[in-house]
VMD Tcl script that builds the backbone (N, CA, C; Angstrom):
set m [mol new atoms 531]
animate dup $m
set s [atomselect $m all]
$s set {name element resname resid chain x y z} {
  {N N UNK 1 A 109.426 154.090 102.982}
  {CA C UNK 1 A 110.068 153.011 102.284}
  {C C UNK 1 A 111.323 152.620 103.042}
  {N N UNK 2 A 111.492 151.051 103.735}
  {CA C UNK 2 A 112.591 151.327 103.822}
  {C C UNK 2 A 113.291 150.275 103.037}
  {N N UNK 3 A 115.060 150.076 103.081}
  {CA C UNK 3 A 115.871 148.675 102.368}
  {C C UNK 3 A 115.833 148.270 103.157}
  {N N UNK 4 A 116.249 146.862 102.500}
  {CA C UNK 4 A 116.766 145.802 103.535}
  {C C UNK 4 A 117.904 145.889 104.193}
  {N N UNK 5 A 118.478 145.506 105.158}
  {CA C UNK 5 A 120.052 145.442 105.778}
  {C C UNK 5 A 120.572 144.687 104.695}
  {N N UNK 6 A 120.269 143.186 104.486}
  {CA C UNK 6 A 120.930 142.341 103.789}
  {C C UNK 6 A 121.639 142.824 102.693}
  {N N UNK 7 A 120.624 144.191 101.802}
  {CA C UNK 7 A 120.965 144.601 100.646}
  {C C UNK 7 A 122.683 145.050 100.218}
  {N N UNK 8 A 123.434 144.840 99.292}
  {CA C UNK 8 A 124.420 145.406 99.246}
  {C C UNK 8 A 124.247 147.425 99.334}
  {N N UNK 9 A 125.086 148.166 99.657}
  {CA C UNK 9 A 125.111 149.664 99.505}
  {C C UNK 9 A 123.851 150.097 98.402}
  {N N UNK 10 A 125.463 149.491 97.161}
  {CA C UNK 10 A 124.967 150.056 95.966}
  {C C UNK 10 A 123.332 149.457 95.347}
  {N N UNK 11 A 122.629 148.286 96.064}
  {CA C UNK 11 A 121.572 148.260 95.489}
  {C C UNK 11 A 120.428 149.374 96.343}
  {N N UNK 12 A 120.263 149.273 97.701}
  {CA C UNK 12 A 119.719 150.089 98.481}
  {C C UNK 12 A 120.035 151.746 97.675}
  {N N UNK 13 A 121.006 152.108 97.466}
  {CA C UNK 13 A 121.204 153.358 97.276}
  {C C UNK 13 A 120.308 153.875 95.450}
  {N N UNK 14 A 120.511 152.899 94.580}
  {CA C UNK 14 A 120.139 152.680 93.474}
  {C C UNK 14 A 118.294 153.028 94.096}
  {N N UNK 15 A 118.012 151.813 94.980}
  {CA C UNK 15 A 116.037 152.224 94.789}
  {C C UNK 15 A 115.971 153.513 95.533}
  {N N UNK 16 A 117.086 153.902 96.254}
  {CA C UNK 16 A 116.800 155.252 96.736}
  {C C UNK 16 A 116.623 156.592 95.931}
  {N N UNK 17 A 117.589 156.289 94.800}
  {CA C UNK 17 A 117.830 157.275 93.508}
  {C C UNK 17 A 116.426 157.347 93.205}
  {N N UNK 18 A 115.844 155.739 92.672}
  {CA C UNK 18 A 114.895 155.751 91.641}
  {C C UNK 18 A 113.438 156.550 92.115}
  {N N UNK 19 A 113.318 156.373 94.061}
  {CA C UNK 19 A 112.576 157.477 94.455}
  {C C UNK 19 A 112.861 158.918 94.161}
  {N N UNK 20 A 114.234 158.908 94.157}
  {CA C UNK 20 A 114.291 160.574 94.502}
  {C C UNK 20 A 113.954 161.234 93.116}
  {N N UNK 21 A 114.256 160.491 91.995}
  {CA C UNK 21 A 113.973 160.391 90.536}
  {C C UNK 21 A 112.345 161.067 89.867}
  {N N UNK 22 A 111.760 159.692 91.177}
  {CA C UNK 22 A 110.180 160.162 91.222}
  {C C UNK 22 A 109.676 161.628 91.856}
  {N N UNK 23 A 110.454 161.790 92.872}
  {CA C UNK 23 A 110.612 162.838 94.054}
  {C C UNK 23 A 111.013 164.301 92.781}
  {N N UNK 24 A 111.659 164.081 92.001}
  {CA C UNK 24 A 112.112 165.472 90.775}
  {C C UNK 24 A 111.099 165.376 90.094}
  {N N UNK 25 A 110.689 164.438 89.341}
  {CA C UNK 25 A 109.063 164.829 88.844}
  {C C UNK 25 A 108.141 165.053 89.286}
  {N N UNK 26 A 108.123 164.893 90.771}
  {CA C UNK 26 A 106.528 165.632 91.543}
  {C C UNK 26 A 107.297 166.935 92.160}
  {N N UNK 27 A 108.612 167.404 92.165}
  {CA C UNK 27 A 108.959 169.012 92.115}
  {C C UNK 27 A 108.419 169.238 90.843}
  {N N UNK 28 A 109.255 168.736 89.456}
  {CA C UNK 28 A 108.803 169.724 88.503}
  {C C UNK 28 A 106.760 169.642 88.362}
  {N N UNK 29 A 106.478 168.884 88.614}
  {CA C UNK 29 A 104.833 168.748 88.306}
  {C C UNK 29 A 104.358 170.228 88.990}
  {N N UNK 30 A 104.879 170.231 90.645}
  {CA C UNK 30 A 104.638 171.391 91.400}
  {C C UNK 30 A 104.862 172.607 90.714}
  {N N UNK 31 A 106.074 172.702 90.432}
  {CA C UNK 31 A 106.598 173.884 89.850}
  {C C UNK 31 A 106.148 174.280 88.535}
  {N N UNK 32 A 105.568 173.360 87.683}
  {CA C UNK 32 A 104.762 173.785 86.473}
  {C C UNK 32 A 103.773 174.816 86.750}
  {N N UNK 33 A 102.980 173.915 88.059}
  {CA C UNK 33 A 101.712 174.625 88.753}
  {C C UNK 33 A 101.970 176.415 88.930}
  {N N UNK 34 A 102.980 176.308 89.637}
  {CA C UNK 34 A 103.046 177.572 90.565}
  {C C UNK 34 A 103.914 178.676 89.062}
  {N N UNK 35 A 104.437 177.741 88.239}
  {CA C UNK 35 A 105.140 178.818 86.706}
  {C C UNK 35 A 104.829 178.819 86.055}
  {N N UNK 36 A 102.854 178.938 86.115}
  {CA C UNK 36 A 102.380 178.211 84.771}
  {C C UNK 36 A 102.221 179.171 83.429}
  {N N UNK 37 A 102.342 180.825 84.171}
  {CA C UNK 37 A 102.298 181.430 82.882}
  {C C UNK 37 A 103.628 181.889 82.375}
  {N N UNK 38 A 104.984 181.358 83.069}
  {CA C UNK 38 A 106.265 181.464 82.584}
  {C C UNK 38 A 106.331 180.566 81.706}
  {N N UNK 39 A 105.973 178.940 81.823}
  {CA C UNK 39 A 106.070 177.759 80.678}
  {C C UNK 39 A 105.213 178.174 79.691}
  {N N UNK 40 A 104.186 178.722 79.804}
  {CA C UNK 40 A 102.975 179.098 78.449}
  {C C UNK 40 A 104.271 180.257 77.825}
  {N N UNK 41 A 104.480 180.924 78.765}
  {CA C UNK 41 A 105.479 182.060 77.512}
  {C C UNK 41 A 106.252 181.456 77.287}
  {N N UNK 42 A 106.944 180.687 77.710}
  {CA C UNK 42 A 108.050 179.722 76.824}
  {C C UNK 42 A 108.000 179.113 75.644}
  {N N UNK 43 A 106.602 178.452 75.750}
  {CA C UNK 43 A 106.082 177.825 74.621}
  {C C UNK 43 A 106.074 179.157 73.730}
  {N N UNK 44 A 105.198 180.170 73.815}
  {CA C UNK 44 A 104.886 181.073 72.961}
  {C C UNK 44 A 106.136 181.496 72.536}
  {N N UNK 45 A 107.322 181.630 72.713}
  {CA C UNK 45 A 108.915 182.420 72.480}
  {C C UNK 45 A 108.687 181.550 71.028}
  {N N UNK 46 A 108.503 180.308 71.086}
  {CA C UNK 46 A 108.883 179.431 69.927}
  {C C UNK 46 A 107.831 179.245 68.811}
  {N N UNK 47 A 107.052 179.617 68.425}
  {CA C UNK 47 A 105.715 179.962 67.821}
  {C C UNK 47 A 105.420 181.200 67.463}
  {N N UNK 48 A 105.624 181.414 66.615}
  {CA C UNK 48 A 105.020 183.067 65.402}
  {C C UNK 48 A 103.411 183.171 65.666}
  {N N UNK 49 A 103.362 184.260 65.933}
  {CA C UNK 49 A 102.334 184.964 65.916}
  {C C UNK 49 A 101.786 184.673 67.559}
  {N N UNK 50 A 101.915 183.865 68.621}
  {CA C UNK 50 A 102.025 183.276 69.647}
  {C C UNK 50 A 103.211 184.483 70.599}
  {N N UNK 51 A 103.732 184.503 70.213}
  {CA C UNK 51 A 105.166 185.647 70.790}
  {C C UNK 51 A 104.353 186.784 71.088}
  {N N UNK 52 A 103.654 187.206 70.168}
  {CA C UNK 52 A 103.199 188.981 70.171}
  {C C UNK 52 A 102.153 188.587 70.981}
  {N N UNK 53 A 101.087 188.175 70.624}
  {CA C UNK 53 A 99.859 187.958 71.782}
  {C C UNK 53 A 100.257 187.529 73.087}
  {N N UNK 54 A 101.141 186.695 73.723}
  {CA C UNK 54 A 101.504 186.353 74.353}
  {C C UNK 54 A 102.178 187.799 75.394}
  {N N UNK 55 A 103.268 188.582 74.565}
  {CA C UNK 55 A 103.980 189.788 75.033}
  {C C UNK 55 A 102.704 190.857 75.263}
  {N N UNK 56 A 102.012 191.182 74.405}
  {CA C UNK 56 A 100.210 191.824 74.332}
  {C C UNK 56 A 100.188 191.604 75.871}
  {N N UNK 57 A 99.573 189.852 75.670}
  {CA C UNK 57 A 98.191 190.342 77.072}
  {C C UNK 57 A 97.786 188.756 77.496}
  {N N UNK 58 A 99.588 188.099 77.818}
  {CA C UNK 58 A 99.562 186.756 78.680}
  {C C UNK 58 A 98.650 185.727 77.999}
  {N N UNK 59 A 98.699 184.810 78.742}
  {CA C UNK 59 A 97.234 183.306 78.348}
  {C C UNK 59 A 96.110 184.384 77.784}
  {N N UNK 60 A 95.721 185.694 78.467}
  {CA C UNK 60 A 94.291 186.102 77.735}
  {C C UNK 60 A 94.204 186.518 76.390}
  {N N UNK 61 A 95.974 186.988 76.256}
  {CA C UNK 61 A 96.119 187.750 74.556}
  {C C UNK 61 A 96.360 186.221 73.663}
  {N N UNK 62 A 96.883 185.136 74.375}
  {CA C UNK 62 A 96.842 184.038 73.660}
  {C C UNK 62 A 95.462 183.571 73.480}
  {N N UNK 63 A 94.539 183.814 74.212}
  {CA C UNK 63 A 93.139 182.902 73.904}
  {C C UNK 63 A 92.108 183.883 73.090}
  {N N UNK 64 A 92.834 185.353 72.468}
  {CA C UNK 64 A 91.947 186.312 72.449}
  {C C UNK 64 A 92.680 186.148 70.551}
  {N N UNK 65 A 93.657 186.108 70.475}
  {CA C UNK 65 A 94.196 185.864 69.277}
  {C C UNK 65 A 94.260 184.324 68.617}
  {N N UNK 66 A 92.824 183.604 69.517}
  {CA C UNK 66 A 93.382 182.081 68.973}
  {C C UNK 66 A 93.920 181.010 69.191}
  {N N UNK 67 A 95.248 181.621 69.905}
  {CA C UNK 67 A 95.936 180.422 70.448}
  {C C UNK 67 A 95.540 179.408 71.535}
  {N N UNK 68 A 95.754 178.146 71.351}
  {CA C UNK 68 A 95.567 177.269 72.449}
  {C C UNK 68 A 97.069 176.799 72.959}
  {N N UNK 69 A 97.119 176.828 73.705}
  {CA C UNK 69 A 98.618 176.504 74.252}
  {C C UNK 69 A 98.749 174.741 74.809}
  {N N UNK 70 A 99.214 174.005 74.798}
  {CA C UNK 70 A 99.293 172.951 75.134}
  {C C UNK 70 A 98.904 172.921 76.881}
  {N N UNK 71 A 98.060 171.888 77.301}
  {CA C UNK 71 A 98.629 171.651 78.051}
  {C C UNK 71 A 99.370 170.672 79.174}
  {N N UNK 72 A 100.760 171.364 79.764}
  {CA C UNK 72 A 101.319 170.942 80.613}
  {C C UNK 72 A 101.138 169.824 81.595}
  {N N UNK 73 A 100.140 171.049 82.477}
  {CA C UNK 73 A 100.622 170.055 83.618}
  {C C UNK 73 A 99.727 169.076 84.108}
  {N N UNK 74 A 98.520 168.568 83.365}
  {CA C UNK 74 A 97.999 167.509 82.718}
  {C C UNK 74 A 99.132 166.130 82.518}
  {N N UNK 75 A 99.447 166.698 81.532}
  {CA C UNK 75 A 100.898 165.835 80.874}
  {C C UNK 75 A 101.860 165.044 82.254}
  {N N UNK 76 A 102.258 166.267 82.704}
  {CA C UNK 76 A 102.965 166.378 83.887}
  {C C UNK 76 A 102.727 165.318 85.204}
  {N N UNK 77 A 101.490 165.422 85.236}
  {CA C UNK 77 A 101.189 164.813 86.475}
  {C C UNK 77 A 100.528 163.323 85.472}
  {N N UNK 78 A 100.162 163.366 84.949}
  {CA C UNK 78 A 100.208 161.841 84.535}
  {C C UNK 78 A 101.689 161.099 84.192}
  {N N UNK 79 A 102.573 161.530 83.630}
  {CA C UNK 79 A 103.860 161.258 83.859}
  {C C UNK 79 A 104.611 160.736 85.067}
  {N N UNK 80 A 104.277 161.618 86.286}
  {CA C UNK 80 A 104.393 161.343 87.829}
  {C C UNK 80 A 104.277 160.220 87.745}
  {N N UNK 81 A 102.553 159.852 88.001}
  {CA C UNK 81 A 102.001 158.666 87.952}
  {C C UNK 81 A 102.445 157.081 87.498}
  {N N UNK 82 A 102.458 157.453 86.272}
  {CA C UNK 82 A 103.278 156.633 85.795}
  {C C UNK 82 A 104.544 156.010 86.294}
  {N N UNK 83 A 105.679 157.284 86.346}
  {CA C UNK 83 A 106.853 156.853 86.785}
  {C C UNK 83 A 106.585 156.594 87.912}
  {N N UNK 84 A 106.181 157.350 88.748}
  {CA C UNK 84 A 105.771 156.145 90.061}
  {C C UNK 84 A 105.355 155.001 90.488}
  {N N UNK 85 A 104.514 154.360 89.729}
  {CA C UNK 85 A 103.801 153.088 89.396}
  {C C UNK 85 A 105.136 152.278 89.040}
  {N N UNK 86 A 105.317 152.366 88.066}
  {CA C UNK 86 A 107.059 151.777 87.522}
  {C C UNK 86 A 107.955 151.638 88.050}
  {N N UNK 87 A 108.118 152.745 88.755}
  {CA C UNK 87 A 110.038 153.054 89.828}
  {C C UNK 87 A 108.418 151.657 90.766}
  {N N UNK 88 A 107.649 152.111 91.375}
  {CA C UNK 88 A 107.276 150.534 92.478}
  {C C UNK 88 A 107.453 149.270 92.069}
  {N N UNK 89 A 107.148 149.121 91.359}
  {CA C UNK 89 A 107.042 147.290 90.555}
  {C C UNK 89 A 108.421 146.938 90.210}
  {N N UNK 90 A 109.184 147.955 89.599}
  {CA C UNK 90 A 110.123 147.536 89.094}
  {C C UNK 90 A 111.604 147.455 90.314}
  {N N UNK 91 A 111.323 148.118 91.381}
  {CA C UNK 91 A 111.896 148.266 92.292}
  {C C UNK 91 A 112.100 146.929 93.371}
  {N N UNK 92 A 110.860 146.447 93.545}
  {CA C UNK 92 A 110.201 145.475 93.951}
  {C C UNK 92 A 111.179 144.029 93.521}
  {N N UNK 93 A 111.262 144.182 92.160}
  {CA C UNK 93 A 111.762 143.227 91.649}
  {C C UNK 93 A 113.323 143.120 91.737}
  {N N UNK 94 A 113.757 144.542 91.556}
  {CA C UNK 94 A 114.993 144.997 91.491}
  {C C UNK 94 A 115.541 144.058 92.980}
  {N N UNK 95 A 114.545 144.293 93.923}
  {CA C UNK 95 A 115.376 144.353 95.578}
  {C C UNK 95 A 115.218 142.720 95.711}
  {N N UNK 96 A 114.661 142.400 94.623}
  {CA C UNK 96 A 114.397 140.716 94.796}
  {C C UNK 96 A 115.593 139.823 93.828}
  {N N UNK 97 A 116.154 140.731 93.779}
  {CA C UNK 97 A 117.280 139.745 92.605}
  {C C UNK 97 A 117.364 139.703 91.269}
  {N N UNK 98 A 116.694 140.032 90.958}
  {CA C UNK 98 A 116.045 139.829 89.085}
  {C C UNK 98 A 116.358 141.162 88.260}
  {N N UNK 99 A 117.244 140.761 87.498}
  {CA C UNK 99 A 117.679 141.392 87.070}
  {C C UNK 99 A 117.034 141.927 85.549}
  {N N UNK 100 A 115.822 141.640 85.444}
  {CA C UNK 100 A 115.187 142.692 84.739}
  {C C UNK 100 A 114.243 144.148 85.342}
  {N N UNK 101 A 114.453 144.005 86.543}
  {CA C UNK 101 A 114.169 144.730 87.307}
  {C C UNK 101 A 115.342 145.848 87.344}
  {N N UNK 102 A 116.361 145.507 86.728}
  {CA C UNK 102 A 117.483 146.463 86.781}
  {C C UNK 102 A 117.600 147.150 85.693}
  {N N UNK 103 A 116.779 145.956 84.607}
  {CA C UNK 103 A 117.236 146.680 83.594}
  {C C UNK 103 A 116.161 147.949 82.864}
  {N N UNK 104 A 114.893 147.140 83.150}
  {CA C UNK 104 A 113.596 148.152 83.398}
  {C C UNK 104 A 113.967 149.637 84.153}
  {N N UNK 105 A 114.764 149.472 85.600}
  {CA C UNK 105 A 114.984 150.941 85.944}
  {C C UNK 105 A 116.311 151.740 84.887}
  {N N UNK 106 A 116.575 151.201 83.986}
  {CA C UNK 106 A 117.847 151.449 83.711}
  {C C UNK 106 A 117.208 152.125 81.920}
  {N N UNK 107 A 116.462 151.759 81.767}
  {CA C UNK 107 A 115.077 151.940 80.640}
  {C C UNK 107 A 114.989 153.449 80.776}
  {N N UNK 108 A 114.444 152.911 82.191}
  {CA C UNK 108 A 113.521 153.991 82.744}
  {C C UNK 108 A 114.155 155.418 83.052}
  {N N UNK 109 A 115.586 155.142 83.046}
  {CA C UNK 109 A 116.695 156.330 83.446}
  {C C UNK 109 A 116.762 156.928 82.362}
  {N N UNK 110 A 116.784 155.865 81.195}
  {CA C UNK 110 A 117.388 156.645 79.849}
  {C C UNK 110 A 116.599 157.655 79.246}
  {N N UNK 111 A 115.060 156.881 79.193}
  {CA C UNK 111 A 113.805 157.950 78.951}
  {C C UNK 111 A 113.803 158.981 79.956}
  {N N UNK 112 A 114.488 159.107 81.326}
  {CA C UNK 112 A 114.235 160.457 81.862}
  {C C UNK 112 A 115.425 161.536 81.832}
  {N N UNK 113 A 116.810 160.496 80.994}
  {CA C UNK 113 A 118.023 161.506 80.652}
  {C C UNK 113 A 117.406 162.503 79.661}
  {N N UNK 114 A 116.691 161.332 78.443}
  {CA C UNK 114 A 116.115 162.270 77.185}
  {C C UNK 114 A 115.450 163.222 77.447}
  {N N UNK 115 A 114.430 163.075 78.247}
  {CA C UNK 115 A 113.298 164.462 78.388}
  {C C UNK 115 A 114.249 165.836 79.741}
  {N N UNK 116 A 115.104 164.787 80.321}
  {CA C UNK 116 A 115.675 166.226 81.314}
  {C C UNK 116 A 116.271 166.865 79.817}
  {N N UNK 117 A 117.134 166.451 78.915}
  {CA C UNK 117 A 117.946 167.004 78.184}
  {C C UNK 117 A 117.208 167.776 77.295}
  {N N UNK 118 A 116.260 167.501 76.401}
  {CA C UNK 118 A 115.470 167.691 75.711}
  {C C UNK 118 A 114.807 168.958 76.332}
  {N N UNK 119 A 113.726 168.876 77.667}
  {CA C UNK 119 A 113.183 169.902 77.723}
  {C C UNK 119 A 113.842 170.800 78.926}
  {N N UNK 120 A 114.479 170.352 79.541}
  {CA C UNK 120 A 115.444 171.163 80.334}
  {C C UNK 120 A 116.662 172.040 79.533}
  {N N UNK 121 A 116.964 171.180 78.851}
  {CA C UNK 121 A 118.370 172.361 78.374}
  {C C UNK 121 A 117.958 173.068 77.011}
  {N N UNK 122 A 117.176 172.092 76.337}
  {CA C UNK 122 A 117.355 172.120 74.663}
  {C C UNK 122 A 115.909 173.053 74.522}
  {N N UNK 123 A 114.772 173.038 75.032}
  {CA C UNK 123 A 114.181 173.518 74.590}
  {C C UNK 123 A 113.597 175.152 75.051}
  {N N UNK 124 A 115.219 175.622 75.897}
  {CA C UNK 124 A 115.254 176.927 76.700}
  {C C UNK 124 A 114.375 177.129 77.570}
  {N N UNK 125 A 113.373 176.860 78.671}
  {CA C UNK 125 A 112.529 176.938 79.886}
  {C C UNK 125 A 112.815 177.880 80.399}
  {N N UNK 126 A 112.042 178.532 81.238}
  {CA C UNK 126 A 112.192 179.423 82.773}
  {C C UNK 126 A 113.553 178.475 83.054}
  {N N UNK 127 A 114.462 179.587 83.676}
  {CA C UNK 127 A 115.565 179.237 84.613}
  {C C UNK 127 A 115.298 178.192 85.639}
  {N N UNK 128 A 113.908 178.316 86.648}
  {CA C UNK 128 A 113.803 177.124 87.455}
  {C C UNK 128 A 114.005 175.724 87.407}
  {N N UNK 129 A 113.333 175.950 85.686}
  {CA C UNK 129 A 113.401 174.116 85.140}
  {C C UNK 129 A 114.506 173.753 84.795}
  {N N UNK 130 A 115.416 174.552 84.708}
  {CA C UNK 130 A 116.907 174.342 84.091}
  {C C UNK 130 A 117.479 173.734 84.961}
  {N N UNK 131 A 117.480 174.197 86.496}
  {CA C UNK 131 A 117.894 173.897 87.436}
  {C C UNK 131 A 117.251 172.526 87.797}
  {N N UNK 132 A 116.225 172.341 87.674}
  {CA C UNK 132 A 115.579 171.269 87.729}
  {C C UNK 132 A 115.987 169.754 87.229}
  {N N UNK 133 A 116.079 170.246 86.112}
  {CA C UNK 133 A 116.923 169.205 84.690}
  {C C UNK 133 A 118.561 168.807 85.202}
  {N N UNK 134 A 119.036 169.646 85.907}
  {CA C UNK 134 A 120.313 169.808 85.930}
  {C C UNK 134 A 120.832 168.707 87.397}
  {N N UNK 135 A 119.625 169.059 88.322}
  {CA C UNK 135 A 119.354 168.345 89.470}
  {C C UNK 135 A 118.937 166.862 89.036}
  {N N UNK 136 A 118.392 166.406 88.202}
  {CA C UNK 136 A 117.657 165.239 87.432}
  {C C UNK 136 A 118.771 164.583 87.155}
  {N N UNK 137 A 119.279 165.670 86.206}
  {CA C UNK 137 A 120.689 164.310 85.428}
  {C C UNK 137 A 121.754 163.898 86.599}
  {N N UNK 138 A 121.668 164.466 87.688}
  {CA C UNK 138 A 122.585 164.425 88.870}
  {C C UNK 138 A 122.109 162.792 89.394}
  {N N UNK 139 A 120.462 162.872 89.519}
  {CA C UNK 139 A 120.093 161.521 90.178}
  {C C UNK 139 A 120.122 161.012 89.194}
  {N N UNK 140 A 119.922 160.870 88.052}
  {CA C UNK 140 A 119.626 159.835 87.302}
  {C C UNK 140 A 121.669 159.174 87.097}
  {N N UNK 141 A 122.449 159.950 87.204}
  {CA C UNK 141 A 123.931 159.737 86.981}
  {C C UNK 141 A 123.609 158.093 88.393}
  {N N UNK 142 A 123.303 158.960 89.579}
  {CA C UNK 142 A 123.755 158.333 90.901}
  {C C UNK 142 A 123.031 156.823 90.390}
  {N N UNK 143 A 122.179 156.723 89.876}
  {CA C UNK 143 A 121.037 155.525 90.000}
  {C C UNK 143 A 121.670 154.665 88.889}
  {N N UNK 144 A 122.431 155.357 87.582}
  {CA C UNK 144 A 123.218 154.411 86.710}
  {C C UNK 144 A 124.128 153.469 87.298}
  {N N UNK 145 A 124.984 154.823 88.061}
  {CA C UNK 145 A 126.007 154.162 88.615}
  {C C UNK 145 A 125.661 152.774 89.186}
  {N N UNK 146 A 124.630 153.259 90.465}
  {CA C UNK 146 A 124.223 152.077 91.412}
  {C C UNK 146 A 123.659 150.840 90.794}
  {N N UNK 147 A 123.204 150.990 89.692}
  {CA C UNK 147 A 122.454 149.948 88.995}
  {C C UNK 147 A 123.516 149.063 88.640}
  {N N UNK 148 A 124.586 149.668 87.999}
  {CA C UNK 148 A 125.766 148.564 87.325}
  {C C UNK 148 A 127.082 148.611 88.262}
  {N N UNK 149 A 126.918 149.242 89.473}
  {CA C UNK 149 A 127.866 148.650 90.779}
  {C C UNK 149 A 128.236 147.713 90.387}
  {N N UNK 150 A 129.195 146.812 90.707}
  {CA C UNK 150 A 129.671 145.787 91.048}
  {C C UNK 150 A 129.610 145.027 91.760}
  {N N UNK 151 A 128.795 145.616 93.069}
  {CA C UNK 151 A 128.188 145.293 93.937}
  {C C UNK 151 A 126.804 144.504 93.581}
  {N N UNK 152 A 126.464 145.085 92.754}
  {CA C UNK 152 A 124.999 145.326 92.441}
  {C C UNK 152 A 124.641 143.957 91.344}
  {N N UNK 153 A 126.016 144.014 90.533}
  {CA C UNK 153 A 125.939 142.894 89.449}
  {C C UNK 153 A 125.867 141.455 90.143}
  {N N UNK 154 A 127.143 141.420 91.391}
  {CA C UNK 154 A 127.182 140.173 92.318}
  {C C UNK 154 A 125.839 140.179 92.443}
  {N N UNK 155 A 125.036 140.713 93.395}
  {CA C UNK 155 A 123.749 140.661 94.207}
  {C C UNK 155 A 122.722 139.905 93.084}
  {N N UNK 156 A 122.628 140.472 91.619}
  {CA C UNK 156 A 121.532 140.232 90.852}
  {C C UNK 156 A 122.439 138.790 90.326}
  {N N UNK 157 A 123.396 138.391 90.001}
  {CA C UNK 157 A 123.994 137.028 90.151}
  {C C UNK 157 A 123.585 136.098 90.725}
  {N N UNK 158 A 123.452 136.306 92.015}
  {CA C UNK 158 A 122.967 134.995 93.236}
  {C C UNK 158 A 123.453 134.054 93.029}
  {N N UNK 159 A 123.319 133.154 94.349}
  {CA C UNK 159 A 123.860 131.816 94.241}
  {C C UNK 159 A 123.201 130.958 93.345}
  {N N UNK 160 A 121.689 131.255 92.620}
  {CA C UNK 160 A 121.225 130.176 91.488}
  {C C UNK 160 A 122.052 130.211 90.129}
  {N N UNK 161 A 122.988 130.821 90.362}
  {CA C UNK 161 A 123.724 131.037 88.670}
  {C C UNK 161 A 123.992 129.510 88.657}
  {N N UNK 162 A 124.870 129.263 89.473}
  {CA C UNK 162 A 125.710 127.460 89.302}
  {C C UNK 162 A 124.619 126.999 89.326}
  {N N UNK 163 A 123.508 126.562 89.810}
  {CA C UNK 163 A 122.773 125.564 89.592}
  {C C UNK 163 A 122.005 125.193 88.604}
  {N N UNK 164 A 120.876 124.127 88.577}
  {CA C UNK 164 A 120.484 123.416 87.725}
  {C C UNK 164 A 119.431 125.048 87.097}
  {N N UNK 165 A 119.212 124.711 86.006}
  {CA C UNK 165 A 118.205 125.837 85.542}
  {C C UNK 165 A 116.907 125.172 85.175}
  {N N UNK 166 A 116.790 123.804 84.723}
  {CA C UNK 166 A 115.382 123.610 84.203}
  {C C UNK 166 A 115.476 121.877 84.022}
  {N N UNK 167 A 116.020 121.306 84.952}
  {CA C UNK 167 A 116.093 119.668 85.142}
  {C C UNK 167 A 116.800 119.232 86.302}
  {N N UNK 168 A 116.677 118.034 86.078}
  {CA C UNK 168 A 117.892 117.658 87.904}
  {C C UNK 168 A 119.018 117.935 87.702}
  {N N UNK 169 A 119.721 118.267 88.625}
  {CA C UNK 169 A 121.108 117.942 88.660}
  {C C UNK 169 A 121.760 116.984 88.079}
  {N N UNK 170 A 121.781 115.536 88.221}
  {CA C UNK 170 A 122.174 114.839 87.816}
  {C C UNK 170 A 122.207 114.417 86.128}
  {N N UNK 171 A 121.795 114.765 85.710}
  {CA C UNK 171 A 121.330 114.187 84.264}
  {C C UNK 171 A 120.599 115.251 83.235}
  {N N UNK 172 A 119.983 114.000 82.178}
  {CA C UNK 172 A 118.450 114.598 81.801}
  {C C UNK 172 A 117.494 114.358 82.176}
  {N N UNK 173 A 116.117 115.390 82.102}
  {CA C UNK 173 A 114.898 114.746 82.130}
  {C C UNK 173 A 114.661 112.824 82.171}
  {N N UNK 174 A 115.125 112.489 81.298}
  {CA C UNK 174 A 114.712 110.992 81.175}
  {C C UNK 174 A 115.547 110.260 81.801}
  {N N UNK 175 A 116.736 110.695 82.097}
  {CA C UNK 175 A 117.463 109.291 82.888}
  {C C UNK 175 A 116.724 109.932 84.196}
  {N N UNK 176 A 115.988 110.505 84.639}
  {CA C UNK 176 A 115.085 110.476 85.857}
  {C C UNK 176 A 114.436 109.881 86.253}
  {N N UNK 177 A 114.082 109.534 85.094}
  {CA C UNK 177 A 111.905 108.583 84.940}
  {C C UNK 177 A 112.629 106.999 85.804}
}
mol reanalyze $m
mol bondsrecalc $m
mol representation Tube
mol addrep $m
């Protein structure tokens, strides 16, 4: 991917966030993979009767006592997807001036403050994801910032602000005809 030169700092740096954004959800997607029976005991910490089978005899004492455990990284990697699809289009638009393109990534930040906060801090994880979450709210801070730069506000401004929006210059519609 690269920016444009033309771009101001703060907008270039902003679609850079919104990758690296994407770039923390395909770590945590990975890292689900490779911690997958640390997140299943996580889940189980919070669930009665789930705790003991779980402490017993892992995913097998969970599937032997019943339990189905959610899963993850299903979830996970369609999430990716998604936000990837989104951080593109909306990026696209972003680097084109349009400032719903700013505000879409700015959407898009808030829904990923909630879930870093939510399942990173609030809902106690393996230590990795903590770190994870903690790394998240770091980019998602940088990408706020860049979004409502000052820099960034000029740029999505453009020179069409002064002009005509939806008739000639001169007049109305009818003193045209």
């Amino acid at each position: 991917m690269t920016v444009d030169r033309g771009l101001p700092g703060s907008v270039g740096l902003a679609i850079r966030a919104a990758w690296a954004l994407v770039g923390v959800i395909a770590l945590t997607v990975v890292l689900m993979a490779v911690f997958r029976d640390q997140v299943i005991g996580s889940w189980a910490q919070r669930h009665e009767g789930a705790r003991e089978a779980f402490a017993q005899g892992g995913r097998v004492g969970l599937e032997r006592a019943g339990f189905v455990p959610p899963a993850f990284l299903p979830v996970a990697a369609t999430m990716l997807v998604v936000a990837a699809m989104l951080v593109w289009v909306l990026t696209v638009f972003f680097r084109e001036g349009h400032r719903w393109g700013q505000i879409g990534l700015t959407g898009l930040t808030a829904v990923s403050v909630f879930a870093s906060v939510v399942l990173g801090l609030v809902l106690d994880p393996p230590a990795v994801f903590v770190v994870i979450a903690l790394l998240s709210l770091v980019v998602e801070g940088v990408l706020v910032v860049c979004l409502w730069h000052p820099d960034t506000l000029r740029y999505l401004a453009g020179p069409w602000v002064d002009g005509p929006v939806d008739g000639p210059v001169g007049g109305s519609v009818d003193s045209a005809a």
